[in-house]
C-alpha positions, -999 to +999 in steps of 0.1 A: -198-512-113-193-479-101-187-465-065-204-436-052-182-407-035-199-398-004-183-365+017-169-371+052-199-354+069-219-376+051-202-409+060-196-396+096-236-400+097-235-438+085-250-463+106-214-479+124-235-513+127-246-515+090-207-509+081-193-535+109-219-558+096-205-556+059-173-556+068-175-587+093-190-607+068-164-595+042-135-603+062-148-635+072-155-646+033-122-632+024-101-653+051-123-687+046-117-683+006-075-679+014-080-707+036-100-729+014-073-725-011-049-738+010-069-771+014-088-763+043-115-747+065-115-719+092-132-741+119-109-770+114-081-745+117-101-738+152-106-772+159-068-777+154-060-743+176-085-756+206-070-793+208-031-780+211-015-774+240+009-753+224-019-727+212-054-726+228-058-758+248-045-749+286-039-787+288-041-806+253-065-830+270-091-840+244-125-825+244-163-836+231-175-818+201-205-800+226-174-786+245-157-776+217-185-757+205-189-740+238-151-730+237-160-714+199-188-696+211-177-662+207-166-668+169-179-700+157-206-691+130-239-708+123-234-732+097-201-744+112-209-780+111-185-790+141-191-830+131-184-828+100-152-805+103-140-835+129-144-858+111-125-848+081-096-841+102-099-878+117-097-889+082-069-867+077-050-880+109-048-847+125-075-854+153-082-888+167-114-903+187-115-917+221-138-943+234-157-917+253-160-895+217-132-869+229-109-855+199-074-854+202-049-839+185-022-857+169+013-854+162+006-850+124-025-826+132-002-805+159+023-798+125-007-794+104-017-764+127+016-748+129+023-753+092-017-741+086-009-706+108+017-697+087-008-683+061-025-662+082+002-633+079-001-631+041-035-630+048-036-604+070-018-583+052-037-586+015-062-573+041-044-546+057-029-534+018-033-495+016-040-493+054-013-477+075-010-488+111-018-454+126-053-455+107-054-496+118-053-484+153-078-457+157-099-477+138-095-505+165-099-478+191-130-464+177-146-497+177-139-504+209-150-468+223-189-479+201-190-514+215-185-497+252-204-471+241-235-501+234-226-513+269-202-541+257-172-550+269-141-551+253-115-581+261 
């Protein structure tokens, strides 16, 4: 397969969504195929991250699946099945199950997670390979200056 050279000028006059689009769903299949290798899935890494009070949980207290979706929101992706995720990690014995169907995280699962977050740096940087942190940068900056731009905020 051959790639087509196209000028600056040119590629200063691509569509930014079209790009972020590709590149979103890139990253993402990227990421979950590290991950997968590993032995697991980006939502139960979530999952994992959202139960501990030593990452995303302000408390550690257990939640239902409905309000863990609500706490994925921003990033959780359509055919995230939630349930099933769970439940593989209750098999596992990283999560557990109250009576009133709350998850919690387990001692096993809390290692789980910390040992699980020590791929994402050779992740990111396979990623990142060929791209200095200067260019990183402005390349954050400009996508935040378009998503303002759109009338979005930035966090």
């Amino acid at each position: 397969m051959t790639t087509q050279q196209i000028s600056d000028a040119e590629l200063a006059g691509q569509p930014a969504a079209y790009w972020t689009g590709i590149a979103y769903e890139a990253l993402i299949a990227f990421t979950r195929a590290r991950q997968a290798e590993k032995g697991y899935t980006q939502p139960q890494f979530w999952l994992l991250r959202n139960l501990s009070e030593n990452d995303i949980s302000p408390d550690g207290k257990g939640m239902t699946l409905s309000e863990l979706r609500e706490a994925m929101a921003s990033y959780i992706r359509p055919e995230d099945d939630l349930a099933a995720e769970s439940e593989a990690l209750v098999e596992r014995g990283w999560l557990t199950r109250d009576a009133e169907d709350r998850l919690w995280l387990t001692e096993e699962g809390e290692r789980a997670r910390v040992d699980l977050a020590r791929n994402a740096p050779a992740i990111r940087a396979a990623l990142h390979e060929g791209i200095d942190d200067a260019d990183y940068v402005t390349t954050m900056k400009v996508l935040q200056r378009l998503i303002r731009n759109a009338g979005g905020t930035v966090a």
